[in-house]
N, C-alpha and C positions, 0 to 999 in steps of 0.2 A: 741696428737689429740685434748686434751680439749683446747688447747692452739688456735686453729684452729677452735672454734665452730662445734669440730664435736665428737658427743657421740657413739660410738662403739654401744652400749646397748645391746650385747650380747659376753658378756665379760665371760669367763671361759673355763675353762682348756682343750674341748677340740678344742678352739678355737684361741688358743695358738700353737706357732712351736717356736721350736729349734735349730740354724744351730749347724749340728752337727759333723762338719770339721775338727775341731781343739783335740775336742774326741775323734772320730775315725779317723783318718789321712789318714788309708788306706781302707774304706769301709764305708757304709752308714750304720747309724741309722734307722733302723727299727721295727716300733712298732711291725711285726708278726714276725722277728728272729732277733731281736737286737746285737745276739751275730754273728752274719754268716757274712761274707764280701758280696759282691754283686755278686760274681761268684756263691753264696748259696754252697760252697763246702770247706771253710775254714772260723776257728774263727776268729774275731777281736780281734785286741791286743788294748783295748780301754783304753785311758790317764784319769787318775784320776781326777775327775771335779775342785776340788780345787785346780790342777795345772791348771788349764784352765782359763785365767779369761782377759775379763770380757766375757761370754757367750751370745750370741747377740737372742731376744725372736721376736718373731714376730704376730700378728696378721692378723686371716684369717678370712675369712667368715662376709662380710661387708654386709650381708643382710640385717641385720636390722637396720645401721649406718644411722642417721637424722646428718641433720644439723642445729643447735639453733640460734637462733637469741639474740646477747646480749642488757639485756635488764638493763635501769641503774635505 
């Protein structure tokens, strides 16, 4: 992004996401039952993260993203 003149400026965790596909293969990542598949009626069998790699992170919530002007 800084590479692009554009400053996020509200950078923090929980403004951060995780695809979370390749962990859970058969069921989604949920931060209020992380362990349940998406039928909410069985666990996930979830891949250990350091077989996982590389884990792709994403940034959300561009509300307060400006654009700089470079200046030399």
């Amino acid at each position: 992004m800084h590479e692009q003149r554009i400053a996020h400026r509200g950078a923090c965790t929980f403004n951060l996401m995780v695809d979370s596909a390749n962990m859970v293969p058969d069921g989604n990542l949920s931060f209020f039952r992380p362990d349940m598949k998406e039928d909410w009626k069985n666990l996930v069998d979830p891949v250990e993260q350091r077989f996982v790699a590389p884990l792709k992170y994403y940034f959300i919530d561009f509300e307060t993203t400006c654009m700089y002007i470079h200046s030399r």
